[in-house]
C-alpha positions as CSV (number, residue, x, y, z in Angstrom):
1,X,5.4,22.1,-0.6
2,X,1.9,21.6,-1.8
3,X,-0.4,18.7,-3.1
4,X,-3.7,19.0,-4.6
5,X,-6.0,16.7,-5.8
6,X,-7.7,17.4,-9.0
7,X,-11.1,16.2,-11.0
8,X,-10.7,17.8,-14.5
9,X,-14.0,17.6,-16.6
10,X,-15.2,18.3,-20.2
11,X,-13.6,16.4,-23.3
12,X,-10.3,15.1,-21.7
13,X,-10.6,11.6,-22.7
14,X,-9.0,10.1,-25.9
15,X,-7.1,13.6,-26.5
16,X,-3.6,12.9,-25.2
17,X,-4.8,14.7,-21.8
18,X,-2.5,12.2,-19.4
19,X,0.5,11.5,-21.4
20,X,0.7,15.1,-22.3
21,X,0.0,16.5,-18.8
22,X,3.3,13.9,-18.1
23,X,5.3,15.9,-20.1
24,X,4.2,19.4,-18.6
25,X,4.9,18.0,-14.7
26,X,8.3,16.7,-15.5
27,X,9.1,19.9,-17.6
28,X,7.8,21.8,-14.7
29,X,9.3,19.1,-12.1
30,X,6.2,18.6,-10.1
31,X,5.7,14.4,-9.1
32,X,2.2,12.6,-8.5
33,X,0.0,10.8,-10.9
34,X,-3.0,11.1,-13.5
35,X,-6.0,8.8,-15.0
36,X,-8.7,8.2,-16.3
37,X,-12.1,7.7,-14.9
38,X,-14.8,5.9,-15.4
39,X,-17.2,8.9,-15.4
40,X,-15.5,10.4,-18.4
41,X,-13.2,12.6,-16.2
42,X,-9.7,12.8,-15.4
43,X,-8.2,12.7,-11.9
44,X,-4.9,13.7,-10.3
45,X,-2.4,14.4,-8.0
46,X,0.0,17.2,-8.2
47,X,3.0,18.1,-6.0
48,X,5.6,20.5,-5.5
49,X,6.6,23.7,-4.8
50,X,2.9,25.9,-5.1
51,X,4.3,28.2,-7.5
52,X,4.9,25.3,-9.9
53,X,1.9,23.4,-8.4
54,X,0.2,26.7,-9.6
55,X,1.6,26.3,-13.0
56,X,0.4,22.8,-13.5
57,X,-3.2,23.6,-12.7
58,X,-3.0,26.7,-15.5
59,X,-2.2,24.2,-17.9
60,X,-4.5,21.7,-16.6
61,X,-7.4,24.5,-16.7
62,X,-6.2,24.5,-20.6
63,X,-5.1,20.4,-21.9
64,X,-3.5,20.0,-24.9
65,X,-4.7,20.9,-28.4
66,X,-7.9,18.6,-28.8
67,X,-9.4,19.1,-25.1
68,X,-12.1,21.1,-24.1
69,X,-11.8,21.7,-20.2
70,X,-14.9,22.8,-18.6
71,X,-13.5,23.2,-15.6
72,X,-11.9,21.7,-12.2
73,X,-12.0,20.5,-8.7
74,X,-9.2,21.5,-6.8
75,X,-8.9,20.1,-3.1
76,X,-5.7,20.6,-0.7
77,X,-4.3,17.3,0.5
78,X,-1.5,16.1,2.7
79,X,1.9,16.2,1.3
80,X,3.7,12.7,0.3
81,X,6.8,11.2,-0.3
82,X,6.2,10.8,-4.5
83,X,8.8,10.6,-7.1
84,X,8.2,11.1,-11.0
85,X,4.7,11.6,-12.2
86,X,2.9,8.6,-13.5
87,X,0.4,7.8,-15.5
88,X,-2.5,4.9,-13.9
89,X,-4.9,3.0,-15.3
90,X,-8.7,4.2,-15.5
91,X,-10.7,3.7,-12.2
């Protein structure tokens, strides 16, 4: 099991980013959460198996139609107890 903690920058605000990336972890089955920033980026958490972990951050390195990814900060962190993957307000 592996969780990361992510900081995606670049146009990923007002594009369906979050809702979308929702989609992608449940298809995929990864749990953890996603928001908004203040700073104009997008933050998450991702867990799961790493090979699906993996694939969440190769779609997060992409976003949906509409987002321009410049790039992003992955850091390790402890694994959880997390269920689903939700979607948080902006901090």
């Amino acid at each position: 099991m592996k969780r990361v903690h992510v900081v995606v920058h670049g146009e990923v605000q007002g594009v369906g980013y979050r809702y979308t990336a929702r989609g992608v972890a449940g298809r995929l089955g990864v749990t953890g959460w996603i928001r908004n920033r203040w700073d104009g980026t997008v933050e998450a958490h991702v867990q799961g198996p790493a090979d699906r972990v993996a694939a969440m951050l190769a779609w997060m390195a992409e976003g949906p139609p509409g987002a321009r990814v410049d790039g992003c900060r992955v850091t390790d962190i402890p694994v959880e107890n997390a269920e689903g993957f939700r979607v948080l307000q902006t901090a």
